[in-house]
C-alpha positions as CSV (number, residue, x, y, z in Angstrom):
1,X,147.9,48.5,113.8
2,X,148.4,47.1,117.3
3,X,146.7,43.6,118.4
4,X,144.8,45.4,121.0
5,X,143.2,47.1,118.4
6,X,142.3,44.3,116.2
7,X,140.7,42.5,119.4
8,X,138.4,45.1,120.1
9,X,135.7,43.9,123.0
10,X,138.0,40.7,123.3
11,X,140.9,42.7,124.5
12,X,140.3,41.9,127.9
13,X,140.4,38.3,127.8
14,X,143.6,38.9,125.3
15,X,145.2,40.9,128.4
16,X,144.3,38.3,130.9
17,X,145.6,35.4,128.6
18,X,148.6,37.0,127.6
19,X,149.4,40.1,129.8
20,X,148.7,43.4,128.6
21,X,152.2,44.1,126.9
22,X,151.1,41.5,124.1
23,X,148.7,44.3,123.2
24,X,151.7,46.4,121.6
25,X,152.3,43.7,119.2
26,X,152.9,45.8,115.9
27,X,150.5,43.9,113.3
28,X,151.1,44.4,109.7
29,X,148.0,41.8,108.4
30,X,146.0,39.1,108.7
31,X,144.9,35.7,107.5
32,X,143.2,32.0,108.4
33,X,145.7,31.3,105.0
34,X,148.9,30.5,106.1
35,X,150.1,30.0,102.6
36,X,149.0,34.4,103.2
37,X,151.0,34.8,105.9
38,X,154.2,37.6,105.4
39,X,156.1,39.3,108.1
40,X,154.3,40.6,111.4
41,X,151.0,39.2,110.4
42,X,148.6,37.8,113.0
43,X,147.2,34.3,111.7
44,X,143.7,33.0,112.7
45,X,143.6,29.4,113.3
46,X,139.8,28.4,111.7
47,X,138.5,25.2,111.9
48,X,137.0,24.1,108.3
49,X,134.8,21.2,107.3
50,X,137.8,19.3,106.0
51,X,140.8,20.5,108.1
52,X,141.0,22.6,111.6
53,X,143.4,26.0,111.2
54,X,145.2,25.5,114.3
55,X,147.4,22.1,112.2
56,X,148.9,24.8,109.9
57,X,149.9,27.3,112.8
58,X,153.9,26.2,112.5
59,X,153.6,27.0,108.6
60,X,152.0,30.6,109.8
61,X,154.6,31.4,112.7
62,X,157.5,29.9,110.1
63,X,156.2,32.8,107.2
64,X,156.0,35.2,109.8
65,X,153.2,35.4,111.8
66,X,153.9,37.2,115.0
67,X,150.8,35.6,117.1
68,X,148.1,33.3,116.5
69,X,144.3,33.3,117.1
70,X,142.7,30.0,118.1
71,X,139.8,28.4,119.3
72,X,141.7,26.1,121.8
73,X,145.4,26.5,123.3
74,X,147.9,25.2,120.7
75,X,151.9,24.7,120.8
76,X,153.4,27.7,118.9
77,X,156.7,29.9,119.2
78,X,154.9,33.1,119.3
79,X,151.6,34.0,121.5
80,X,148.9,32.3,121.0
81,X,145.3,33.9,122.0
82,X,142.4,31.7,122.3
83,X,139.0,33.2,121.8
84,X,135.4,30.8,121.7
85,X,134.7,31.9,117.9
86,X,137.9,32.7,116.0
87,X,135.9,33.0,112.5
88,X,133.7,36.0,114.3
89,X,137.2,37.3,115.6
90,X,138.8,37.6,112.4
91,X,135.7,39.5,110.7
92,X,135.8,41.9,113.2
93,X,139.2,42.0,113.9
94,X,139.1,42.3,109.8
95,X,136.7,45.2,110.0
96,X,138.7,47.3,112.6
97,X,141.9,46.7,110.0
98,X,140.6,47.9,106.9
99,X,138.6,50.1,108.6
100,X,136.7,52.3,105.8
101,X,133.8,50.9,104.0
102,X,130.6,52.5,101.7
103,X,128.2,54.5,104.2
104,X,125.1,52.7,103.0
105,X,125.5,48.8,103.2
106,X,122.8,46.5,102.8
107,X,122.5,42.7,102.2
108,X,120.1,39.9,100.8
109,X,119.5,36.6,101.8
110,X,117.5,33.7,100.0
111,X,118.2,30.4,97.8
112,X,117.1,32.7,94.7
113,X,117.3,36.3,93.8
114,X,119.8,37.5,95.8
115,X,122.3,38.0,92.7
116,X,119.6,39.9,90.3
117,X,118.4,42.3,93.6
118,X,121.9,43.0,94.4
119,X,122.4,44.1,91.4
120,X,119.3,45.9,90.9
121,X,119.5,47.7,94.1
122,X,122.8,49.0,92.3
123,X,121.2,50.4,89.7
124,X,118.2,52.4,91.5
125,X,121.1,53.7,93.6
126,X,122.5,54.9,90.5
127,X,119.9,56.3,88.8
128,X,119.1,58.3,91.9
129,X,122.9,59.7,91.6
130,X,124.7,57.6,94.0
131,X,127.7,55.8,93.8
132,X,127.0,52.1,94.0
133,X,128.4,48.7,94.1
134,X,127.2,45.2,93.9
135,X,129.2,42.7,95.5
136,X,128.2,38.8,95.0
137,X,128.1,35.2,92.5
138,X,128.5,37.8,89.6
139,X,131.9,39.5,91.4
140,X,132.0,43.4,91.7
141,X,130.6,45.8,89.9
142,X,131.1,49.4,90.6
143,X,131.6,52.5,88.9
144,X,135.3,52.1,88.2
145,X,135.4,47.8,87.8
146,X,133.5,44.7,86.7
147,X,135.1,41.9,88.1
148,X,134.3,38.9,88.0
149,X,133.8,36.4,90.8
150,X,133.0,33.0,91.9
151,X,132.0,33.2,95.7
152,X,129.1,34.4,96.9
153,X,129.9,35.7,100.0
154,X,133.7,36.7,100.5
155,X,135.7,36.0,102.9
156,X,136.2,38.2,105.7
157,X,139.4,39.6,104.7
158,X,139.0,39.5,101.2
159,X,135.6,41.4,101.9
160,X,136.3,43.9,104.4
161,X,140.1,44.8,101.7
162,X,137.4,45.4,99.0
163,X,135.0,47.7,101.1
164,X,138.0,49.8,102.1
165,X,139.3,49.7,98.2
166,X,135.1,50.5,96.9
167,X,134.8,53.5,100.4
168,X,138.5,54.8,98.8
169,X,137.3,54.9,94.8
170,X,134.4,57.2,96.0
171,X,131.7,54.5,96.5
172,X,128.7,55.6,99.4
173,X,126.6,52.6,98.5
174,X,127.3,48.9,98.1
175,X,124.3,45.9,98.1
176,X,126.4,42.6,98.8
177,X,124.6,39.0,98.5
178,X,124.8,37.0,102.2
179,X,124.6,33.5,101.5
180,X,123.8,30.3,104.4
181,X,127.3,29.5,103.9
182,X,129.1,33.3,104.7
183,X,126.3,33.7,107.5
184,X,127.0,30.4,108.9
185,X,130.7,31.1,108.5
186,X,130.2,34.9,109.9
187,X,132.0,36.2,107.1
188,X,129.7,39.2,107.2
189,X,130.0,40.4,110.6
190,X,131.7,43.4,111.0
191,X,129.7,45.0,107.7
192,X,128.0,48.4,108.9
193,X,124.3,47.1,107.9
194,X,121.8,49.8,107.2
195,X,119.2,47.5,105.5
196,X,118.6,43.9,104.7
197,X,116.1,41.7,102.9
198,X,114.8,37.9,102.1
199,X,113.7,37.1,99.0
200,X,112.5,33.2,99.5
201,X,113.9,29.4,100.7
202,X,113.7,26.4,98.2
203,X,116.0,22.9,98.6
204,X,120.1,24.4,98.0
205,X,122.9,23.2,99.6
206,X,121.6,20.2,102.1
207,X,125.0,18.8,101.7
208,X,126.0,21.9,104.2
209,X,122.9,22.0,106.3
210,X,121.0,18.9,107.7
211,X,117.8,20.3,107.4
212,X,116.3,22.9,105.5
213,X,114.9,24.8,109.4
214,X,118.8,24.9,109.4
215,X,119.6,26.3,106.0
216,X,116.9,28.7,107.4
217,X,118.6,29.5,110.3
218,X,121.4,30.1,108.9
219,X,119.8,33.0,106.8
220,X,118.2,34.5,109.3
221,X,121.4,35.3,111.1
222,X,121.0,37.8,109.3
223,X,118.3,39.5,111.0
224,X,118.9,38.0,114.3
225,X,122.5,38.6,114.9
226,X,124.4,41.2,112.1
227,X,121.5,43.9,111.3
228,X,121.3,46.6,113.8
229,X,118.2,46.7,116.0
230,X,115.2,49.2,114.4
231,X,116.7,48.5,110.6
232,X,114.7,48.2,107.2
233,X,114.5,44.9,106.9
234,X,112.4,44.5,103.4
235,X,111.1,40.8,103.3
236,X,109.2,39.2,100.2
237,X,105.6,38.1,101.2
238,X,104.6,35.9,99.1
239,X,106.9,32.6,99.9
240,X,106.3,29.9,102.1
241,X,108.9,31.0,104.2
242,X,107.9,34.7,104.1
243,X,106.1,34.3,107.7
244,X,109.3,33.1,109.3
245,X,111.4,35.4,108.1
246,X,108.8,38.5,109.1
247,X,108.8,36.4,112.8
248,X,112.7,36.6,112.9
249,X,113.0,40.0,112.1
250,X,110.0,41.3,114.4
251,X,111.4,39.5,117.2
252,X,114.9,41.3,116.2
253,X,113.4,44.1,116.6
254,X,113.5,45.6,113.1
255,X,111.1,47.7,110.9
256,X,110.3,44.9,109.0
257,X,108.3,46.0,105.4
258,X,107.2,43.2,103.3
259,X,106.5,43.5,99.2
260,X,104.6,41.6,96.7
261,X,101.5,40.4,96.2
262,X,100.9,39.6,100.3
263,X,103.1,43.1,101.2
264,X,102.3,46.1,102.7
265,X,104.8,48.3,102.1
266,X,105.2,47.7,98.5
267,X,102.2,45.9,97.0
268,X,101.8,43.8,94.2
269,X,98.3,44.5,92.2
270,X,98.4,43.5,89.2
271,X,101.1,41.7,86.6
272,X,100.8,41.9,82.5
273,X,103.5,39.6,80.7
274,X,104.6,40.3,77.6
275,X,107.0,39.0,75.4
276,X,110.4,41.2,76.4
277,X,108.8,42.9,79.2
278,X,105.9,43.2,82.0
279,X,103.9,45.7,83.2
280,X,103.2,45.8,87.0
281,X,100.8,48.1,89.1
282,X,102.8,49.1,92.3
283,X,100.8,50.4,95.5
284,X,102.9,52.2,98.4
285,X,100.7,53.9,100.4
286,X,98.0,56.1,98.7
287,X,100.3,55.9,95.3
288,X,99.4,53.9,93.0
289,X,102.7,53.1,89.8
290,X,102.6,51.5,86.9
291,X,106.2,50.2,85.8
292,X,107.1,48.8,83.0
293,X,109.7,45.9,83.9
294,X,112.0,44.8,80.8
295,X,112.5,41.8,81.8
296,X,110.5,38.3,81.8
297,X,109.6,36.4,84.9
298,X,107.6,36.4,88.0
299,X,110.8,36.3,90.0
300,X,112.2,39.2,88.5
301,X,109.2,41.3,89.4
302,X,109.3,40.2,93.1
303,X,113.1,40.7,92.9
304,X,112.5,44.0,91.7
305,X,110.5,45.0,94.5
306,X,112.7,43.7,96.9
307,X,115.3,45.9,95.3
308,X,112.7,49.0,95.1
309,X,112.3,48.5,98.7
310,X,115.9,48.4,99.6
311,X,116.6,52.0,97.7
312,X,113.6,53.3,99.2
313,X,114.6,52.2,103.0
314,X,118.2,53.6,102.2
315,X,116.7,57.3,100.9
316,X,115.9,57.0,97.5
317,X,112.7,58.7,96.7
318,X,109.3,56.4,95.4
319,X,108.8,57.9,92.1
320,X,112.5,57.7,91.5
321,X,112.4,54.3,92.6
322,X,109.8,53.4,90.1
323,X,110.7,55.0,87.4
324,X,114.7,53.3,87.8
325,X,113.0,49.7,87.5
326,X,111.8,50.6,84.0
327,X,115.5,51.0,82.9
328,X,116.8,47.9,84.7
329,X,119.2,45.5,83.3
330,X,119.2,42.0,84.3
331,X,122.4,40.5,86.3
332,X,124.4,38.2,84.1
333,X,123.6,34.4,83.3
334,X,119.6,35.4,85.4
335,X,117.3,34.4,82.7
336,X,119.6,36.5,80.2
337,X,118.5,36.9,76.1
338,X,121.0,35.8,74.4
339,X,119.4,35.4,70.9
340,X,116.3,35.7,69.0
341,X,116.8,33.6,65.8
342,X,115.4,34.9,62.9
343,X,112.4,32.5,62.6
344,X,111.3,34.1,65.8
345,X,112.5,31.8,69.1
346,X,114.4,33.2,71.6
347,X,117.4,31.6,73.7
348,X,118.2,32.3,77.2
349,X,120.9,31.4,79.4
350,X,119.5,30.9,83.5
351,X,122.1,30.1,86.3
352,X,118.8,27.8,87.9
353,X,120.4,24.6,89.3
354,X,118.4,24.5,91.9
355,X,114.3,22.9,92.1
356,X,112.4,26.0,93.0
357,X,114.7,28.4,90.0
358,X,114.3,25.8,87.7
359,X,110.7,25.2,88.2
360,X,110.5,29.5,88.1
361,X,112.0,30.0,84.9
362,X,110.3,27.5,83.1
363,X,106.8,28.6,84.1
364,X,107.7,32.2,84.0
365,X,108.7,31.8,80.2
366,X,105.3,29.6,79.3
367,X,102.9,32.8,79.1
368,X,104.8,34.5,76.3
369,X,106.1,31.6,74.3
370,X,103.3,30.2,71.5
371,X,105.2,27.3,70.9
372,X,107.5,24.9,72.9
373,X,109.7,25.2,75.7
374,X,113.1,23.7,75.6
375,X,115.2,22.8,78.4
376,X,118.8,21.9,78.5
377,X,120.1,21.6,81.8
378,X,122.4,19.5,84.5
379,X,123.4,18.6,88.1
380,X,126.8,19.7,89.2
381,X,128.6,17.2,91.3
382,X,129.6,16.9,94.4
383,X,126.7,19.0,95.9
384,X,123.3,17.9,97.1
385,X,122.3,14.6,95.1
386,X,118.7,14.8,96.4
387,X,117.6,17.6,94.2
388,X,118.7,15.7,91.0
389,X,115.5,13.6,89.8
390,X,113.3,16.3,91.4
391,X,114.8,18.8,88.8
392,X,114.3,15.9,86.2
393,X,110.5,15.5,87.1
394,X,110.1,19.2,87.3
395,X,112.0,19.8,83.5
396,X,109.6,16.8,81.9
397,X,106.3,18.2,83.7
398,X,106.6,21.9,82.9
399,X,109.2,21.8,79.6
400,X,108.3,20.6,76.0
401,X,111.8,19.3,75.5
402,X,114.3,18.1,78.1
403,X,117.9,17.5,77.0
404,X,120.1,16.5,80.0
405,X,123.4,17.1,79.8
406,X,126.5,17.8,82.1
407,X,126.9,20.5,84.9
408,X,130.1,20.9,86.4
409,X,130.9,17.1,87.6
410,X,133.6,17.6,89.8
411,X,134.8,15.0,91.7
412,X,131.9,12.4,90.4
413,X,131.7,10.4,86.9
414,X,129.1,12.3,85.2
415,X,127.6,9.6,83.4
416,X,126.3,8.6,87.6
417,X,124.9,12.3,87.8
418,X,122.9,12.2,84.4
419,X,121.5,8.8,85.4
420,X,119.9,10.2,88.8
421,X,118.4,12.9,87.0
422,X,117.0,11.0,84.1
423,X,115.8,8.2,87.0
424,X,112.8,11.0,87.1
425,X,113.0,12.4,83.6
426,X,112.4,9.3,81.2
427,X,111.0,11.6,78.2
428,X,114.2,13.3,78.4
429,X,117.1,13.0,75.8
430,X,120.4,12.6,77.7
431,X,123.6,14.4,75.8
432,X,126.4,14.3,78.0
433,X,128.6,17.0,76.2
434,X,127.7,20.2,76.7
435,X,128.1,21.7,73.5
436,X,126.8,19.0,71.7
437,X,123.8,19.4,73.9
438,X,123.4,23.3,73.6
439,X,123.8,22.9,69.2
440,X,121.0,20.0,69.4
441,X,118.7,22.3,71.3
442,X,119.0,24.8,68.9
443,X,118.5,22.6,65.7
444,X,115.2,21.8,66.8
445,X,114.3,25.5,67.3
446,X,110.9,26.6,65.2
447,X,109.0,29.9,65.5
448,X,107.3,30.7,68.5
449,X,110.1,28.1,70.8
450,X,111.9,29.0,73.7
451,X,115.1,27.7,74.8
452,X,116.4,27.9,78.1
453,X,120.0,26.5,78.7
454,X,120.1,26.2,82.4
455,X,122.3,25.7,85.5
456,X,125.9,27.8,84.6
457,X,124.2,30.9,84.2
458,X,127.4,33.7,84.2
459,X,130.2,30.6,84.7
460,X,133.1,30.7,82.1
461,X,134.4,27.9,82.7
462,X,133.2,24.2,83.4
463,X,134.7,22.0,86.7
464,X,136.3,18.3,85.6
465,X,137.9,17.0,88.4
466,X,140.4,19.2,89.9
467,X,140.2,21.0,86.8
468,X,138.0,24.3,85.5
469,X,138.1,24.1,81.6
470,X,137.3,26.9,79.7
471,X,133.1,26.9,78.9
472,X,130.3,29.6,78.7
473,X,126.9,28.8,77.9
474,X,126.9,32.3,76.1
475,X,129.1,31.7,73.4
476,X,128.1,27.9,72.7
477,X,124.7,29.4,72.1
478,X,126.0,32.1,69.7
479,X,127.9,29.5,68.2
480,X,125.4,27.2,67.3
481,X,122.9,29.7,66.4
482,X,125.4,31.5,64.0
483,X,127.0,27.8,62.4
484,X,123.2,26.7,61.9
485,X,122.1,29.8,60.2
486,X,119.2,30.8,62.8
C-alpha cells in the first residue's frame, strides 16, 4: 500500500509537508512498536503516559522503517510527517491497511457488563444463524477460535489484523468491548460501527481519569465521536448515569433505545429469582415475553437486555431474540458456577474488583442462598487505591464471611494493599495466599452457603512484580472442594 493511501483525509497536509512524491512511498506495515518495525514499514511515533514514541524513532528507521508519523517535527533519516493526533492516524491509517472487517460491528461501553453483553450479543447472533465474534477481557471467540486475551480493547493494529483475519474466516458479525482506556486512546476509530450501547458507570480506573465526569467522557466518545450519526444506540436506563448517556447520544444524533426497568424499547416488568435461573417478563411494544434467563443476577438480566437490544437493532428478529436468551451461557470468570458441593452450597468465581460489581454480585446471590454468603476477594496493585476500603465496607455490610486475600500485587508489597482494605473491613479474616484463602473458604461451606471468590474472574495467572505466575481461581476451587471431600 502507498502512504497516500494510509493517510487518507490527511494526505493533503502529508503533500504539503513533504511534497506529493512522498505519497508513492511503497509501505509494507505499520507500528507505534519499534521493537515491530521490519523493512518498508511506516512507524507512528505515540506519546504514552510513561514515554513519548517519537524517542524510539532512530530504533524504528534503524529496523526499517521507511517514514515516521509524529505529533511534532523530529530528527530522523527518512520523512517524517507530523499530524495533531498521531494515535487517531494510525487507527485509521490501520483501518485503510487491513482493510476488510465483519459487516455488522457493534460496541459496548460501561465499568460493568461489557464482557458478559459482548458475549451474549454473540450468541443471539448465532442462534439467529449468523456468524459471530466476540472480541474483549475474555480474548476472541468466534466460530473457528477461542483465544484468550488480556486487553480489553486492542490496539489499533492488533485490532483492525484481527477484523481482517475474523471478515476472511467467514465472520459478518463481531460485538467488541470499548473500554475509557481504548476510547481515550482512539483505538477504535476506524471500526465500521452499526450499533453501540452503555451498560452503567461505577468508580474504575481513577488512576487514568481525574474525575469520574472524565472517565464518563471518555465513554461517551463513543457516541459522540466513532458511531455514525442516526445509529442504534441501545442504552440501559436504570443507572445513575443512564440520563447522561441518553443526553450524549441524543445530541449525537442517534436513535437512542433504552432497556430495563426505566426503558422504552425493551422494558423490564417483572424479575423472579430462582436458584440457577430467573424468569423475566419482557415488553417491546405491544408484546409482552416471558424468558427464562439461566443465569443468577440482576446484572445479568439488564446485560441481557442490552444484548437483546443490540441483536434486535442489528436485524435479529424479537421472538428470536427472546427465545436465544433462554439458551445463554455466561462469559467466563462473570459470576461463573463452578461447583455445587454435595451438602448443597454452590461456589462461584466473579471477575468483580471493582465497588459497584462487587456490591452486584453479592446482593444478586442473597435472594437464592438460605444460608450465608461468603466472600473471598482482593485489590490488585498498582491501580486505583481509593476503592480498596470501600470494597472492604461493602464485603462486611452485605457478605456473611469476608476473607481478604491477595489480588494481583504488582509493583506494591501486598501486605500494604490487604491493610487498606481491612482499614474498612475489621470483621474480616485476612489470608494473604490465595489458595490458602480459596481452601479456608470452602472448609467452612454448610448447606444452603454461597461462595463467591471474587476479583480474577477468567485470569490464569496471578501478577508478582514483573512477574505473572501461573493461578486460576477455577481450579483452586476444584481443588479444595475435591481434597476436602465436598
Amino acid at each position: 500500500m502507498r502512504l497516500r493511501d494510509l493517510a487518507g483525509d490527511e494526505f493533503r497536509t502529508l503533500k504539503e509537508q513533504l511534497g506529493g512524491e512522498v505519497g508513492d512511498l511503497a509501505i509494507t506495515g505499520l507500528s507505534a512498536d519499534s521493537r515491530k518495525i521490519a523493512s518498508g514499514m511506516l512507524f507512528v511515533a505515540v506519546a504514552g503516559t510513561k514515554a513519548d514514541g517519537a524517542a524510539y524513532a532512530a530504533d524504528a528507521v534503524a529496523r526499517g522503517a521507511v517514514a515516521v508519523v509524529a505529533g511534532h517535527a523530529i530528527e530522523a533519516d527518512v520523512p517524517v510527517f507530523t499530524v495533531s493526533n498521531p494515535r487517531r492516524f494510525l487507527a485509521l491509517a490501520a483501518a485503510r491497511f487491513y482493510g476488510a472487517q465483519p459487516a455488522t460491528m457493534v460496541a459496548v461501553t460501561g465499568t460493568a457488563g461489557k464482557t458478559s453483553v459482548a458475549s451474549f450479543t454473540r450468541q443471539i447472533w448465532a442462534e439467529a444463524g449468523h456468524p459471530a465474534a466476540q472480541i474483549g477481557t475474555t480474548g476472541v471467540v468466534s466460530p473457528s477460535r477461542n483465544d484468550y486475551g488480556s486487553l480489553t480493547t486492542p490496539d489499533p493494529v492488533a485490532l483492525h489484523k484481527l477484523l481482517a483475519e475474523l471478515a476472511a474466516e467467514g465472520v459478518t458479525h463481531a460485538a467488541m468491548e470499548a473500554s475509557s482506556h481504548g476510547l481515550d486512546q482512539c483505538r477504535l476509530d476506524g471500526v465500521r460501527l452499526s450499533a453501540a450501547a452503555f451498560t452503567n458507570l461505577g468508580r474504575d480506573h481513577m488512576d487514568y481519569h481525574p474525575t469520574v465526569e472524565e472517565y464518563m467522557a471518555a465513554k461517551m466518545r463513543l457516541f459522540d465521536t466513532l458511531l455514525p450519526k442516526g445509529s442504534p444506540a441501545v442504552i440501559f436506563a436504570d443507572d445513575p448515569w443512564s440520563a447522561e448517556a441518553i443526553r450524549v447520544a441524543r445530541a449525537a444524533g442517534h436513535d437512542v433505545r433504552t432497556v430495563g426497568r426505566n426503558g422504552d424499547f425493551l422494558t423490564l416488568k417483572r424479575v423472579e429469582h430462582l436458584r440457577h435461573k430467573q424468569v423475566a417478563e419482557v415488553h417491546f411494544g405491544d408484546e409482552i415475553h416471558e424468558v427464562h434467563i439461566p443465569l443468577a443476577g440482576d446484572f445479568q438480566v439488564a446485560n441481557a437486555l442490552v444484548a437483546a437490544g443490540l441483536a434486535i437493532s442489528t436485524g435479529v428478529p424479537v421472538a428470536t431474540a427472546m427465545k436465544a436468551l433462554e439458551k445463554l451461557q455466561g462469559a467466563a470468570g462473570r459470576l461463573e458456577l463452578v461447583a455445587h458441593t454435595v451438602g448443597g452450597a454452590l461456589a462461584y468465581v466473579d471477575y468483580a474488583h471493582k465497588p459497584d460489581a462487587l456490591e452486584n454480585v453479592l446482593n444478586s446471590v442473597r435472594p437464592f442462598t438460605t444460608g450465608r454468603v461468603i466472600v473471598v476477594f482482593g485489590c490488585g496493585g498498582d491501580r486505583d487505591r481509593g476503592k480498596r476500603p470501600i470494597m472492604g465496607e461493602i464485603a462486611c455490610r452485605l457478605a456473611d464471611v469476608v476473607i481478604v486475600t491477595d489480588d494481583n500485587p504488582r509493583s506494591e508489597v501486598a501486605s500494604e494493599i490487604r491493610a487498606e482494605i481491612m482499614a474498612a473491613a475489621p470483621t474480616a479474616t485476612e489470608i494473604g495466599d490465595r489458595a490458602a484463602a480459596i481452601r479456608h473458604a470452602v472448609t467452612m461451606l454448610n448447606s444452603g452457603d454461597t461462595l463467591i471468590v471474587a476479583g480474577k474472574g477468567h485470569e490464569e495467572g496471578q501478577t508478582v512484580g514483573d512477574v505473572t505466575l501461573p493461578f486460576s481461581d477455577h481450579a483452586e476451587l476444584r481443588k479444595a472442594l475435591e481434597e476436602l471431600g465436598h
